[in-house]
N, C-alpha and C positions, 0 to 999 in steps of 0.2 A: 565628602572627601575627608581622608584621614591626615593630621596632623602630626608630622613628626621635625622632634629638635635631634639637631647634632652640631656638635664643633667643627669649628673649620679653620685652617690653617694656612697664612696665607704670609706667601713671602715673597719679596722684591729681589727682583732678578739683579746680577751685576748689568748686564747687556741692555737693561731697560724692561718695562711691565713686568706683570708681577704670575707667581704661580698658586696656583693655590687646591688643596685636596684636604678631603673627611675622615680621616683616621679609621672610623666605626665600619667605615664601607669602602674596602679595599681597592684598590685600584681606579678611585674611582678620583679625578685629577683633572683639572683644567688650566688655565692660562688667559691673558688678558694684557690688550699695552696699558688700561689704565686700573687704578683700584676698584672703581664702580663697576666696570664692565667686567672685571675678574668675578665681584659678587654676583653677578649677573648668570653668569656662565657656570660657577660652582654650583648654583640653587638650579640651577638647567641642568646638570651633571647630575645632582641629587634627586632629581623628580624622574630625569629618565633612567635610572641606575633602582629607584624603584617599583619605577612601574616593569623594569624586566625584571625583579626579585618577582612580583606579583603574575604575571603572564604567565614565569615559569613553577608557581606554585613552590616559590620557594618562601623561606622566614624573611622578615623584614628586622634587621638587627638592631637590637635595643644597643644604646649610646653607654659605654660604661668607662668612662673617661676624665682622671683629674689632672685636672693642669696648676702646675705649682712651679714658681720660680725657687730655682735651686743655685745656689751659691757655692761656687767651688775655688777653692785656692789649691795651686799647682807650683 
């Protein structure tokens, strides 16, 4: 088995639980009532998002992604 890292972005719902999706890999988006179970679900999202990159003989997209807090006055 191949090992791959990607960012994952995860954010609390106002309604309750939380959403969370991987930038690198489009569409690719889950959901969760709790924080654990959301990681849970994303890493689920991510393994089956590439085994159909792989099925369909498609590339598995390298992570090219900086995350940096940004400070703005308005």
């Amino acid at each position: 088995m191949e090992e791959y890292k990607y960012t994952i972005i995860l954010e609390k719902e106002d309604e309750g639980g939380y959403h969370a999706f991987c930038p690198a890999l489009p569409g690719c988006h889950t959901q969760g009532d709790t924080y654990e179970e959301t990681l849970e679900n994303i890493e689920d999202a991510i393994k089956l998002y590439i085994e159909s990159l792989k099925a369909h003989q498609e590339p598995i997209p390298d992570e090219d992604i900086t995350i940096k807090p940004l400070k703005v006055t308005a």
